[in-house]
N, C-alpha and C positions, 0 to 999 in steps of 0.2 A: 332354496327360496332366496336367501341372502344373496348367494352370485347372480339369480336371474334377477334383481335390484339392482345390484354393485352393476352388472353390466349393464343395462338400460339409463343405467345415471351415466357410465363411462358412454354410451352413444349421445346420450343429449348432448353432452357436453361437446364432442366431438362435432355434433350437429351445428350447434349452437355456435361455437367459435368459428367453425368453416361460414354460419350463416353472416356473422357480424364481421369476419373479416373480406367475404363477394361486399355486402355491404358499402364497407369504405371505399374498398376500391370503384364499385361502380358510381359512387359519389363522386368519387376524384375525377375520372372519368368524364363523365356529365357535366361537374363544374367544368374544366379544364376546355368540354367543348362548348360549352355555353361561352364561357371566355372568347373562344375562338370564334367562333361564328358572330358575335357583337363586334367583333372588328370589323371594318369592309374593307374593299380593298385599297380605298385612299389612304386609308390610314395604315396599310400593308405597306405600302410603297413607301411614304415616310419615313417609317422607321425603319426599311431599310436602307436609307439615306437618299431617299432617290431628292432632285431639288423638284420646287412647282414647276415648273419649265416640263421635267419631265414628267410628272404626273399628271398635265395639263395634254401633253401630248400623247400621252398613254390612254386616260379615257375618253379624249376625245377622236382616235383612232377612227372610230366607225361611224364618226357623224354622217347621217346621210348627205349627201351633196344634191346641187340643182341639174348640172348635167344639161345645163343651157344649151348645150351646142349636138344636143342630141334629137332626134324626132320624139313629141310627148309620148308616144307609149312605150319606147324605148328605154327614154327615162324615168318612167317612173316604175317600170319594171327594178330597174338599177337600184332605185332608192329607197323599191320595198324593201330589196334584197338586204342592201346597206344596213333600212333596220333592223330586219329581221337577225342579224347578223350581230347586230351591235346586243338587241335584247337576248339574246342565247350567250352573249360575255364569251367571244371566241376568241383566240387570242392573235387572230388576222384579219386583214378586211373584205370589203365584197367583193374586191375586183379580185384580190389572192384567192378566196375559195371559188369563184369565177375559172381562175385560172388551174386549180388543185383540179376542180371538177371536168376540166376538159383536158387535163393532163390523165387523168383517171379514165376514161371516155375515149381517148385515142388509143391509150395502150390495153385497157378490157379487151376492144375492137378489134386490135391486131392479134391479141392470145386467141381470141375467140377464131379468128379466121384462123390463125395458125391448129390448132387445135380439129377443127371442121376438116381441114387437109390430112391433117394426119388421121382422124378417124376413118378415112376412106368415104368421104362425102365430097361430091361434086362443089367446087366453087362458084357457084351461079349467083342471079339477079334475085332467086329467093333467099337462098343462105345466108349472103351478106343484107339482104333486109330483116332477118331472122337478129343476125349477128348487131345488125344494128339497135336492132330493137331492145336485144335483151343489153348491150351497152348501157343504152340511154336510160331504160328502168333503173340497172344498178350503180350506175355512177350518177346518175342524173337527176332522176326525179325522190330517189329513197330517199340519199342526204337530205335534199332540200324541204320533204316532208319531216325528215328528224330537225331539221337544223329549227324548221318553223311549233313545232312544238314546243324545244324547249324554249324558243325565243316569248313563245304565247305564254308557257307557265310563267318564266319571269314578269312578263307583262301583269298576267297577276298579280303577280306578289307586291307589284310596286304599287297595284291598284289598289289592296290591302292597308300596304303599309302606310297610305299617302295619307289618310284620316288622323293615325295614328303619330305621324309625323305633325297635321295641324295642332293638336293635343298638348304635342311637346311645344309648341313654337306660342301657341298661347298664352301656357302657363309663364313659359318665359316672359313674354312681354306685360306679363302683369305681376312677372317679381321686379319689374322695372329693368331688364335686359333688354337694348338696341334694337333696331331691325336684326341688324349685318350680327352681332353677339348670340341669338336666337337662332340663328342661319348655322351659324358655326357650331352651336351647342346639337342643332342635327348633323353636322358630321362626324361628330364625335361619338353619338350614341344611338345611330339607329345604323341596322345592319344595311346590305346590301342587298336588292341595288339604289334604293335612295337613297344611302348615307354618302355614297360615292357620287352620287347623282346633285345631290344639293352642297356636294363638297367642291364638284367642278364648278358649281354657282357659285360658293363663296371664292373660288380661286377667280374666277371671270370680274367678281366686282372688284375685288383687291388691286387688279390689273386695269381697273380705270371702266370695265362697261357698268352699263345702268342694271340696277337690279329686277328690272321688268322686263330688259329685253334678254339678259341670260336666263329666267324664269322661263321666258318664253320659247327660247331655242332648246332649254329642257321636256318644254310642253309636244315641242315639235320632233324632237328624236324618238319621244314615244307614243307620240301621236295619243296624249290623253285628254278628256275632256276637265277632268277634275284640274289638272294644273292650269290650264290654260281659264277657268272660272277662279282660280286663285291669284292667276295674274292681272284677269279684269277687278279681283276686290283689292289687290295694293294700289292698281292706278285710278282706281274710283278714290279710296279714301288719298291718299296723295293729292287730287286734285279738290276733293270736297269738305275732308276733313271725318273726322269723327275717330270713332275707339274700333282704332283695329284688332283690338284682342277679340271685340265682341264681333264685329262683321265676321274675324275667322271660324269664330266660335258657330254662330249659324251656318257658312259654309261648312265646316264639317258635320254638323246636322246632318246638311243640304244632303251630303255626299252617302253618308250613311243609309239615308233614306234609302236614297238614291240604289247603292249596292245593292240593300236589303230586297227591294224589286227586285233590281236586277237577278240575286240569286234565285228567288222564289219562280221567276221567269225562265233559269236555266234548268231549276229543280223540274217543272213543268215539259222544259224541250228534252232534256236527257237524253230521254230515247231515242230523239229524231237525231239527236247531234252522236251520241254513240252510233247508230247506225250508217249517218254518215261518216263517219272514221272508219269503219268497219268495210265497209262500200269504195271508199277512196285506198284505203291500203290491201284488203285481203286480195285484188287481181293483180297488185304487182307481185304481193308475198308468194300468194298459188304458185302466178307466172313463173319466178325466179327457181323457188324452189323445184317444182316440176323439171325447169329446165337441166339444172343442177344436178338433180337424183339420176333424171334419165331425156338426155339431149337431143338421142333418137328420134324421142316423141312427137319434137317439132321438126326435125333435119330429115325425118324420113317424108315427110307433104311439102319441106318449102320448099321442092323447085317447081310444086303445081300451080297453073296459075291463079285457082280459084283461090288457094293459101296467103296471096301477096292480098286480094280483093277482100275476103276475110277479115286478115290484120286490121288494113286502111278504114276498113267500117267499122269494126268491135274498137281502133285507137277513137275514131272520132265518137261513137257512142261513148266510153268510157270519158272523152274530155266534156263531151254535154252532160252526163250527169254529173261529172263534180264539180261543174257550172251551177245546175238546178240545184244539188245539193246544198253547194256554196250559199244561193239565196236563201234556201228555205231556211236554214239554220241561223242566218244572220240578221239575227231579233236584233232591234235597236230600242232603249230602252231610256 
């Protein structure tokens, strides 16, 4: 009876000590990344000596442009791209993944044909529309479905954070911190992507612009509404006067409200917007993969011609519904 004691004491303790020592370390851990993640990337750049010059030219990399000298729906295809491009924080721009994407897209094209030859299948008018097709699914449209995802999560998160950021900027101006003093205390202490985002603001006023028109070219990269009602309350009280802590302080109300709908409104669509995700990705995934496992499957009908007519109808069905889809899911709130 004593050893079966003595050993269930010698287990606890074992227990015990293995528990308190996972413990710290995952404390350490956790701090360590909590640390990390409070930094963004302006303040990355910094210490590691980059000058503003450089950091000015770094996250300003993927500003969308105007593209004046383009036909409108050309450019502003470009410019969704642009931001699409800038909010997924990739580390090149749109005209590079532009050009990644049809460098990807030429050479799939030519393995694929190469590959159709060697399989002992005819090189015809079908194949190479087969071969084209399945190209353009995999270098073309996946990316650019991944690249706008994550671009849309960031978007969130800044949507998120943006309240959260007035919060800080208020309190500041009512411990009697500046505008520009306020401004900088958000790039110090809110993560990314608006710590970087209101970091390139304060580098922009530093370098001589006005602080409502670089608010504003922030409003415009990411195409949000809250910033863009945050730059109409500086130039309202600028020009009227009164207590900007308090005007902020309602606008982030305002915003909050605002969200709070908004969520209860996506809680509501879910299903329709899962579905359409489901709907817009699972015929390329099928496509791809089918083709993948067994290439046959399509190589052995596409030199028939009902195969080419087919395609050309199930492409254009497939792009009108994630047209329709596109509308039904995009509540405006």
């Amino acid at each position: 009876m004593t050893d079966l004691i003595l050993r269930l004491g010698v287990l606890l303790a074992i227990f015990a000590s293995i528990f308190i020592i996972a413990q710290l370390v995952l404390n350490a851990v956790w701090s360590r990344s909590a640390h990390t993640q409070a930094v963004n990337k302006r303040m990355k750049l910094i210490k590691q000596g980059s000058s503003r010059d450089a950091v000015v030219a770094t996250l300003r990399k993927n500003t969308p442009s105007n593209f004046e000298h383009l036909p409108p729906f050309v450019a502003v295809r470009l410019q969704n791209l642009q931001r699409t491009v800038m909010a997924a924080a990739l580390p090149v721009t749109g005209i590079q993944v532009l050009l990644l994407i049809s460098v990807a897209f030429a050479l799939l094209f030519a393995l694929l044909c190469i590959g159709i030859v060697t399989a002992g299948f005819p090189l015809g008018f079908g194949t190479l529309f087969l071969a084209l097709i399945v190209s353009f699914c995999a270098a073309c449209l996946l990316p650019v479905l991944i690249i706008g995802f994550i671009g849309q999560r960031r978007r969130k998160k800044i949507e998120q954070q943006f309240p959260i950021a007035l919060d800080v900027f208020v309190r500041a101006l009512r411990a009697g911190h500046p505008v520009s003093s306020a401004i900088d205390l958000l790039t110090k202490e809110m993560e990314d992507p608006i710590g970087s985002e209101f970091g390139l603001v304060s580098d922009e006023v530093t370098y001589g612009a006005e602080l409502t028109d670089a608010l504003s070219d922030m409003a415009e990269r990411w195409d949000l509404e809250d910033i863009r009602m945050f730059v109409v309350s500086l130039s309202v009280q600028n020009e009227t006067g009164g207590s900007l802590a308090e005007i902020l302080e309602n606008l982030a109300t305002v915003i909050r409200a605002r969200a709070s709908l908004y969520m209860k409104v996506r809680a509501l669509s879910s299903e329709g917007r899962m579905t359409g995700w489901m709907l817009t990705i699972l015929p390329i995934v099928a496509f791809l993969g089918l083709f993948s496992v067994n290439p046959g499957f399509y190589l052995s009908v596409a030199t028939d011609g009902l195969f080419i007519i087919g395609a050309v109808v199930l492409m254009i069905m497939y792009v009108l519904g994630f047209i329709m889809i596109q509308k039904m899911i995009d509540i405006k709130v």
